[in-house]
C-alpha positions as CSV (number, residue, x, y, z in Angstrom):
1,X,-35.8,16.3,16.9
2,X,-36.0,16.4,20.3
3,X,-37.6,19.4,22.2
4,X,-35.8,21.0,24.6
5,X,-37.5,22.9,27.9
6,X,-36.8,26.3,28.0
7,X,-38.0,28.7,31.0
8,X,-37.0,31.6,30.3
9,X,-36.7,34.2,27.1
10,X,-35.1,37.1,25.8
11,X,-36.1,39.6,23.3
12,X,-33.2,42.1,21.6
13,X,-33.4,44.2,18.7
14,X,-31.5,47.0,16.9
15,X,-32.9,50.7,16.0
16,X,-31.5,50.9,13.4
17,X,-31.8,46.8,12.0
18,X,-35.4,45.2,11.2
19,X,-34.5,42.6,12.9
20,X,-35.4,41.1,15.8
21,X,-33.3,38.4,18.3
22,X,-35.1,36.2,20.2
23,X,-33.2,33.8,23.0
24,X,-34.4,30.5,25.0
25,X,-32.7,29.4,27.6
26,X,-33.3,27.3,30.8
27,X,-32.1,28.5,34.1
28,X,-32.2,26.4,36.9
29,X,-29.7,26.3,40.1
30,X,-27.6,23.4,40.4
31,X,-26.2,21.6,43.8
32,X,-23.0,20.6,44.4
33,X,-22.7,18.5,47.6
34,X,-19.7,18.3,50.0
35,X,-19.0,16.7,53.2
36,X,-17.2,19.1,55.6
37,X,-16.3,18.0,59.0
38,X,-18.6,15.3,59.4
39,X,-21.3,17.9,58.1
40,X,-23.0,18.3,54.6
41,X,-22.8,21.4,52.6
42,X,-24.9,22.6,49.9
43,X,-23.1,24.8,47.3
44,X,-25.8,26.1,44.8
45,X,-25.1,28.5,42.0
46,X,-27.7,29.5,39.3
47,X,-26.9,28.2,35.8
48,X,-28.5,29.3,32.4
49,X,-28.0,26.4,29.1
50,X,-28.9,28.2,26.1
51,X,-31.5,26.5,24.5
52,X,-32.0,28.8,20.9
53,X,-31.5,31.7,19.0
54,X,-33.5,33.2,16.2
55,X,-33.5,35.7,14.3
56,X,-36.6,37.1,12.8
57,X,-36.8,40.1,10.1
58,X,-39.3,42.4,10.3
59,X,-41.9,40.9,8.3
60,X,-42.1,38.1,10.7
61,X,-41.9,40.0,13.9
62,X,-45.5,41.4,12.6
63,X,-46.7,38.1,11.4
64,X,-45.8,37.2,15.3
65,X,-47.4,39.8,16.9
66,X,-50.6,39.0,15.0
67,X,-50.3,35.6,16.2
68,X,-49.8,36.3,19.7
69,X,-52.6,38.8,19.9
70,X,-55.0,36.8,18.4
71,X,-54.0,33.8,20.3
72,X,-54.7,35.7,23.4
73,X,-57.9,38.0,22.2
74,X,-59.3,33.7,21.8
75,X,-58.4,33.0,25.5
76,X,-60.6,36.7,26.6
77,X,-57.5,38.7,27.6
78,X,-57.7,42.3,26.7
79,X,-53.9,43.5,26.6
80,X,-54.3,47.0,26.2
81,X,-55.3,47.1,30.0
């Protein structure tokens, strides 16, 4: 499987659900080019491809966060400030 670039996330999640939604998308801005009395004009507009959705249940929303903390506790970073 290919791997696809993704530059952006989003994290959702429900009160009342133990689950938690986690979206990857890439967002970049796109140029569309038209010639306009003898001139060239730039039309850009932002665009976001969804790259993947998962859903995680509780149980490995904690396993994540343990992950993540660690992973950054190894590289010296002390989140809590």
């Amino acid at each position: 499987m290919k791997p696809v670039f993704s530059n952006t996330f989003n994290v959702t999640h429900s009160k009342g659900k133990s689950e938690v939604a986690l979206s990857f998308a890439h967002i970049y801005t796109e140029h569309n080019y038209s010639m306009k009395q003898g001139a060239l004009t730039d039309v850009s507009a932002q665009v976001a491809d969804e790259v993947a959705s998962v859903l995680i249940t509780r149980d490995g929303v904690v396993a994540l966060a343990r992950l993540l903390n660690k992973i950054v506790s190894d590289w010296g970073i002390d989140i809590s400030e």
